[in-house]
VOVO-112061 format. One line per field, with one value per residue (C-alpha): residue number from 1; residue in three letters; chain; x, y, z. Coordinates in pm, 1 decimal. Layout:
BEGIN
nr = [NUM / ...]
rest = [Ala / ...]
kette = [A / ...]
c1 = [X / ...]
c2 = [Y / ...]
c3 = [Z / ...]
This chain:
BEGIN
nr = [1 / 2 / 3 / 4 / 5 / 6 / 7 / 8 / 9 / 10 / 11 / 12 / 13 / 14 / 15 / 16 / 17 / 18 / 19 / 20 / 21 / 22 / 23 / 24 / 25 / 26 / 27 / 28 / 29 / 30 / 31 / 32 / 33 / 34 / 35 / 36 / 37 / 38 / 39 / 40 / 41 / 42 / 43 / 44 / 45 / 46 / 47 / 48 / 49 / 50 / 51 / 52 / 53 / 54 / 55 / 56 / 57 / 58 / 59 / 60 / 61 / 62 / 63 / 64 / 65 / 66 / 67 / 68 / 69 / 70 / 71 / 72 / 73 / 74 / 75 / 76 / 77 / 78 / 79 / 80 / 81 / 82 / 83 / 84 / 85 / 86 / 87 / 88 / 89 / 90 / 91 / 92 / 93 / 94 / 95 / 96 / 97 / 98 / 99 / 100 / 101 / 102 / 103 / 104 / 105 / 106 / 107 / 108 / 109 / 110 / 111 / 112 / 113 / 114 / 115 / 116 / 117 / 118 / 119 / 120 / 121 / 122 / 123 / 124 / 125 / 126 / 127 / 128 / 129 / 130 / 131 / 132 / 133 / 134 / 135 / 136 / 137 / 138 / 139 / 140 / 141 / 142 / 143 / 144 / 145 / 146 / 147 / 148 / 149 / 150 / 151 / 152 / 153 / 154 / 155 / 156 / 157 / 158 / 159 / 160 / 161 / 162 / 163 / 164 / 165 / 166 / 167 / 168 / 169 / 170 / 171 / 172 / 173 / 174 / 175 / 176 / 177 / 178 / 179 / 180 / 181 / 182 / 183 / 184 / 185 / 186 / 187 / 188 / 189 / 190 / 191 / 192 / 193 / 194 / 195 / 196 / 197 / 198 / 199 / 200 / 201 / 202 / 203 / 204 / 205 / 206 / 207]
rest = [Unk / Unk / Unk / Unk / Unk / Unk / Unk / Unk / Unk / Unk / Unk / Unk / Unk / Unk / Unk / Unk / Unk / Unk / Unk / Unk / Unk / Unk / Unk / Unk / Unk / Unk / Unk / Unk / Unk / Unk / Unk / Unk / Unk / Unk / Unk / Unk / Unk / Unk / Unk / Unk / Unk / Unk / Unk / Unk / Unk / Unk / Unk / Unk / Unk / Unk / Unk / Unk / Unk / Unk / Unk / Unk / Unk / Unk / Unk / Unk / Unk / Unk / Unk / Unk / Unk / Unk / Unk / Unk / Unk / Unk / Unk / Unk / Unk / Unk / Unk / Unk / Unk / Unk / Unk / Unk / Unk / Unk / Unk / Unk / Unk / Unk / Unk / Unk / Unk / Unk / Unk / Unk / Unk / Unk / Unk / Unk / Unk / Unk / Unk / Unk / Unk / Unk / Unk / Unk / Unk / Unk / Unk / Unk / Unk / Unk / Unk / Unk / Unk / Unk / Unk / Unk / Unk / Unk / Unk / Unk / Unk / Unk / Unk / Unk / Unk / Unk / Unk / Unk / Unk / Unk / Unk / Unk / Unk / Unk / Unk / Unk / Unk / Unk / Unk / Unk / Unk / Unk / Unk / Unk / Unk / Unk / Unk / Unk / Unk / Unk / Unk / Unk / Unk / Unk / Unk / Unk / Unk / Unk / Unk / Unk / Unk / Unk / Unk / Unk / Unk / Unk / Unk / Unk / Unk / Unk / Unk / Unk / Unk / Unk / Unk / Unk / Unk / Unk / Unk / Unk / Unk / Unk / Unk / Unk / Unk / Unk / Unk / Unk / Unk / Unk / Unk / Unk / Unk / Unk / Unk / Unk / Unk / Unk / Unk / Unk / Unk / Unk / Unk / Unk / Unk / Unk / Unk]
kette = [A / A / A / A / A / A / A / A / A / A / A / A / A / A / A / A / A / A / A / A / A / A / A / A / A / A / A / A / A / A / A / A / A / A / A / A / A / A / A / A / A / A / A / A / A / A / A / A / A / A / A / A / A / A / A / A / A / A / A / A / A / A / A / A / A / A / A / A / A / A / A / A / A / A / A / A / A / A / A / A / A / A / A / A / A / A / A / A / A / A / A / A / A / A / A / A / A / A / A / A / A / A / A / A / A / A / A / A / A / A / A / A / A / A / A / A / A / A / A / A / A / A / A / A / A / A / A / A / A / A / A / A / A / A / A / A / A / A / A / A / A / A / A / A / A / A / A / A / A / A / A / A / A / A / A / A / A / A / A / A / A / A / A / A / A / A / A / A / A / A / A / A / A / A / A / A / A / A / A / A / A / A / A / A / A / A / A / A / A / A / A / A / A / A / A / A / A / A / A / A / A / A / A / A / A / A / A]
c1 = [-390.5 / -168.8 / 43.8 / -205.1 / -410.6 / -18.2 / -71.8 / -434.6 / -282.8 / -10.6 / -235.3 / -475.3 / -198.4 / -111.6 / -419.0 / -476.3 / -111.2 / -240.8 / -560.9 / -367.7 / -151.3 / -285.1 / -459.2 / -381.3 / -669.3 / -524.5 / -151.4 / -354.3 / -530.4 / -186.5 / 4.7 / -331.5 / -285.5 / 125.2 / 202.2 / 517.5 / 412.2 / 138.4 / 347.3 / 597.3 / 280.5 / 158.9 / 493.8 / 581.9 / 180.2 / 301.7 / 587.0 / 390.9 / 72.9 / 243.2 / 86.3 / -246.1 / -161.3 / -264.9 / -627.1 / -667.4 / -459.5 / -148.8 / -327.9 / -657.4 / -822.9 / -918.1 / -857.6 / -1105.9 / -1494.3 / -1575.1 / -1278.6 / -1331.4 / -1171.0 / -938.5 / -907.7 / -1042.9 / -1229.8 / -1178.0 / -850.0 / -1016.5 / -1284.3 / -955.6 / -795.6 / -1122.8 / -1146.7 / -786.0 / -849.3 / -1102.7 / -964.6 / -658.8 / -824.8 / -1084.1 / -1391.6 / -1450.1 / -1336.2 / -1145.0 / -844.0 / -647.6 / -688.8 / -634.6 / -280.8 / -120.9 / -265.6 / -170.1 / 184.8 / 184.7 / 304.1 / 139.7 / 264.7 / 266.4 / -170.9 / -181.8 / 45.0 / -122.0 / -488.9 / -312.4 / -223.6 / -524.4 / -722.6 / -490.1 / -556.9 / -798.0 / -1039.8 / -1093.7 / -1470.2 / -1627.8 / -1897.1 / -2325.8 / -2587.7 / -2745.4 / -3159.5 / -3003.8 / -2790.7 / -3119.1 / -3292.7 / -3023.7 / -3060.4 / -3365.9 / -3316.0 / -2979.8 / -3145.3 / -3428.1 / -3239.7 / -2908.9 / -2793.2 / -2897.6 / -2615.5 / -2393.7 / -2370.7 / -2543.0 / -2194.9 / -2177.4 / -1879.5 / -1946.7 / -1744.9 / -1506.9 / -1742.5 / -1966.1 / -1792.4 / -1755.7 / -1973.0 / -1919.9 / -1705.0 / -1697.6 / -1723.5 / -2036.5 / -2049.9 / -1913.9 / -2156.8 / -2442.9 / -2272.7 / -2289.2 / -2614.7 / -2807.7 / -2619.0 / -2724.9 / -3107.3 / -3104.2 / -2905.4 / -2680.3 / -2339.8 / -2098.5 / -2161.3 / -2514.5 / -2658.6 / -2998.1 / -3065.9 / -2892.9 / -3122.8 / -3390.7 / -3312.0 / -3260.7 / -3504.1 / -3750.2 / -3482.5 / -3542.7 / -3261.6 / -3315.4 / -3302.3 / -2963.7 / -2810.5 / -2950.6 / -2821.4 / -2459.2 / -2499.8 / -2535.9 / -2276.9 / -2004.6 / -2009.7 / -1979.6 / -1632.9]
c2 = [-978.5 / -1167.2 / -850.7 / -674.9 / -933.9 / -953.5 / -579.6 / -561.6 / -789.3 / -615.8 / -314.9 / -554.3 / -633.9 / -311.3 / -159.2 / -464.1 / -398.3 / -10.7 / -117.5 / -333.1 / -56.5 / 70.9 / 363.6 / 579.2 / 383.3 / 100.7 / 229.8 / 363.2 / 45.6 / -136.6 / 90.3 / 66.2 / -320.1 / -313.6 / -160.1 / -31.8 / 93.4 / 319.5 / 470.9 / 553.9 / 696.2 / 882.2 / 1074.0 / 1140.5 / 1288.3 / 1472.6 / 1630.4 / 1687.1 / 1838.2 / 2164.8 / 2365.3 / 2317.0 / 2400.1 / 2774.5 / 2707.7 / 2313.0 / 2314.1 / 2104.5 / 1809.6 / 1840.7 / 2043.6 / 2342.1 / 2688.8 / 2843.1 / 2831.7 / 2810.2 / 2582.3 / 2165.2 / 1956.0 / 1676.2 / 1469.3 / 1181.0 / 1195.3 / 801.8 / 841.8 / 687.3 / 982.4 / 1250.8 / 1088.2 / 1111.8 / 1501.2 / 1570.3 / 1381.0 / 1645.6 / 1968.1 / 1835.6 / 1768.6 / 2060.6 / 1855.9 / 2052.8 / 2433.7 / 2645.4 / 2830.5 / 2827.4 / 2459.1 / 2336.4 / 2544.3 / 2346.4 / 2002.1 / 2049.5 / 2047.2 / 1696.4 / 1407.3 / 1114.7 / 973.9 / 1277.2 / 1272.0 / 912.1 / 1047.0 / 1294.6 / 1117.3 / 887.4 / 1129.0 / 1352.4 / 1048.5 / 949.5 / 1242.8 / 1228.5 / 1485.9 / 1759.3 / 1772.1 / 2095.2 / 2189.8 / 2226.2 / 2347.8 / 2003.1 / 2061.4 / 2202.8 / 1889.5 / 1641.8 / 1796.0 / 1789.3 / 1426.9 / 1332.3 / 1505.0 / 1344.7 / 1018.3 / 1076.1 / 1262.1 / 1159.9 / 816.1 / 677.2 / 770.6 / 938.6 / 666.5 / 619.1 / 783.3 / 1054.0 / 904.3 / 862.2 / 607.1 / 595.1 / 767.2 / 1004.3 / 1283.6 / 1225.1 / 1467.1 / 1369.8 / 1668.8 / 1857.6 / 2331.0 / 2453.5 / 2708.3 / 2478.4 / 2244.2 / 2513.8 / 2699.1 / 2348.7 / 2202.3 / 2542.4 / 2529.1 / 2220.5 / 2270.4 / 2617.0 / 2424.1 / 2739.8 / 2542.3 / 2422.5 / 2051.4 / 2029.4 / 1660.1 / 1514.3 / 1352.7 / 1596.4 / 1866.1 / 1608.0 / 1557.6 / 1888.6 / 2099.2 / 2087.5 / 2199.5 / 2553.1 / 2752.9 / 2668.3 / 2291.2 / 2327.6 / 2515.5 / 2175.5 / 1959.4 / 2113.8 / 2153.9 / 1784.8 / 1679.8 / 1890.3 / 1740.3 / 1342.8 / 1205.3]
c3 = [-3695.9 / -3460.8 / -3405.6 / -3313.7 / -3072.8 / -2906.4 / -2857.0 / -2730.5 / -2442.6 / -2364.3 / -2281.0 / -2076.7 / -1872.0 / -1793.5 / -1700.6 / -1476.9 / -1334.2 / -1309.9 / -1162.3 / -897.7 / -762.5 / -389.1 / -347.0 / -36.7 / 141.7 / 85.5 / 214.0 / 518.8 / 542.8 / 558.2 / 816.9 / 985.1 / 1040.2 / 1154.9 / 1462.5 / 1442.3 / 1096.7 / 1238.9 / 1537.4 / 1301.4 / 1101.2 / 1361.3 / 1422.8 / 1071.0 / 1047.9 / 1347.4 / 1212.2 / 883.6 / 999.0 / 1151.7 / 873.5 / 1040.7 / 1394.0 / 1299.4 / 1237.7 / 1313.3 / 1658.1 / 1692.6 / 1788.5 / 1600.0 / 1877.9 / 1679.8 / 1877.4 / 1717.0 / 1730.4 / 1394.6 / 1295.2 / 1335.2 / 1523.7 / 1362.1 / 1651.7 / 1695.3 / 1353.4 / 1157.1 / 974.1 / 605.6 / 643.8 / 709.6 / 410.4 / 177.3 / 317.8 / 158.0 / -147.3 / -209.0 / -137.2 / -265.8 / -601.4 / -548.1 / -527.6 / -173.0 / -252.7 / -6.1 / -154.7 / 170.9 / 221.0 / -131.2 / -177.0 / 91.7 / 72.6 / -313.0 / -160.1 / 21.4 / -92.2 / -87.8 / 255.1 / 406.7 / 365.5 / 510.2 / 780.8 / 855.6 / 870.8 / 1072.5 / 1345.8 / 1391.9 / 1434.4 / 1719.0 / 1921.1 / 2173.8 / 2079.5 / 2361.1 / 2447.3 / 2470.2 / 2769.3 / 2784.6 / 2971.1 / 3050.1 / 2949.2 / 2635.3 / 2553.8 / 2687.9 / 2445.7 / 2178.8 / 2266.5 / 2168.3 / 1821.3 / 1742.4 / 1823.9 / 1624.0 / 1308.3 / 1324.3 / 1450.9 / 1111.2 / 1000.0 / 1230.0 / 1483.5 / 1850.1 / 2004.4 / 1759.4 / 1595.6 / 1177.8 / 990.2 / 701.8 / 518.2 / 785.6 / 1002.3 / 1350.4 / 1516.9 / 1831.5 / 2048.5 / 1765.2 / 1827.0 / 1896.1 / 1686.4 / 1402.6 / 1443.3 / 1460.2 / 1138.4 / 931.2 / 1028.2 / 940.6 / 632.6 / 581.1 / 653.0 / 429.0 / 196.0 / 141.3 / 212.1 / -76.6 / 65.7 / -64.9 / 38.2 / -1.4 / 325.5 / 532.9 / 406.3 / 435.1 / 814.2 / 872.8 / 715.8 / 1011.8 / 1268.5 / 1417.9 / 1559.0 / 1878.3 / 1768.5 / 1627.2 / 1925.1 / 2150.0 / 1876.4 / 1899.6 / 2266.2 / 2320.0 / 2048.7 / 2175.6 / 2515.8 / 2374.7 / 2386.9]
């Protein structure tokens, strides 16, 4: 009985010392807070990232349309993102066979550095964005922010493609994407086309 109540807590303690080792937010979270530590993040992530220059841009400006931008987006959020095509939890074949291939540093690295980059704002026709406006304000800043900008958990929309935004959000509202959610289809399932071409309009044009 004693032998095996001397065993039982040996196992407690190591699932609490298991349980007390840092994630990757936690590592980010800690470069985050030391200086030096996060330029030297930001240039490893640098060096790292050159795998997505070909559809992501070099600095997270994405050179193509229906591609998103990196820059600028919150670095926890980037982090999250890998986690999940890393594990497959968000599917895309391309994506998950080279983010299977990074080390742990090398994701906190590289979330460290797109978020560094100033993100490159696109252009609008001005009574599209106005109105754009008014339906971000009235659909989206719930969530998304005032500026556009998310959190550690919501995507920075803010200067984000055009034609990715337009691509997601009708996904979204006909619910025919892979990310399925509840109150994004709930916010956008009154949106015409026309109100997701203002939406994006006005987005793409926030820094």
């Amino acid at each position: 009985m004693r032998l095996a109540l001397v065993f039982l807590g040996a196992c407690w303690l190591v699932a609490g010392q298991a349980s007390a080792e840092p994630t990757l937010q936690d590592r980010l979270k800690a470069v985050q807070a030391d200086p030096a530590a996060l330029k030297a993040a930001i240039e490893a992530g640098r060096k790292a990232s050159f795998f997505c220059a070909n559809c992501h841009g070099e600095d997270g400006n994405s050179k193509i349309p229906e591609v998103p931008n990196l820059a600028g987006q919150n670095p926890a959020y980037l982090l999250e993102q890998i986690r999940k095509f890393g594990s497959g939890e968000r599917k895309d074949q391309f994506m998950q066979g080279l983010i299977k291939v990074l080390k742990d540093d090398d994701r906190v690295h590289i979330a460290a550095y797109f978020s560094a980059s100033p993100v490159v704002t696109g252009k609008a026709d001005a009574a599209l964005a106005a109105k754009g406006k008014e339906l971000f304000v009235k659909l989206c800043t719930r969530c998304h922010g005032e500026q556009g900008r998310g959190n550690e958990t919501i995507a920075r929309l803010a200067g984000q493609k055009v034609a990715y935004l337009q691509t997601s959000i009708t996904r979204y509202r006909d619910r025919t994407g892979e990310r399925n959610n509840q109150l994004m289809a709930i916010a956008t399932g009154t949106l015409k086309n026309d109100d997701i071409a203002a939406i994006a309009s006005y987005l793409t044009q926030l820094p």
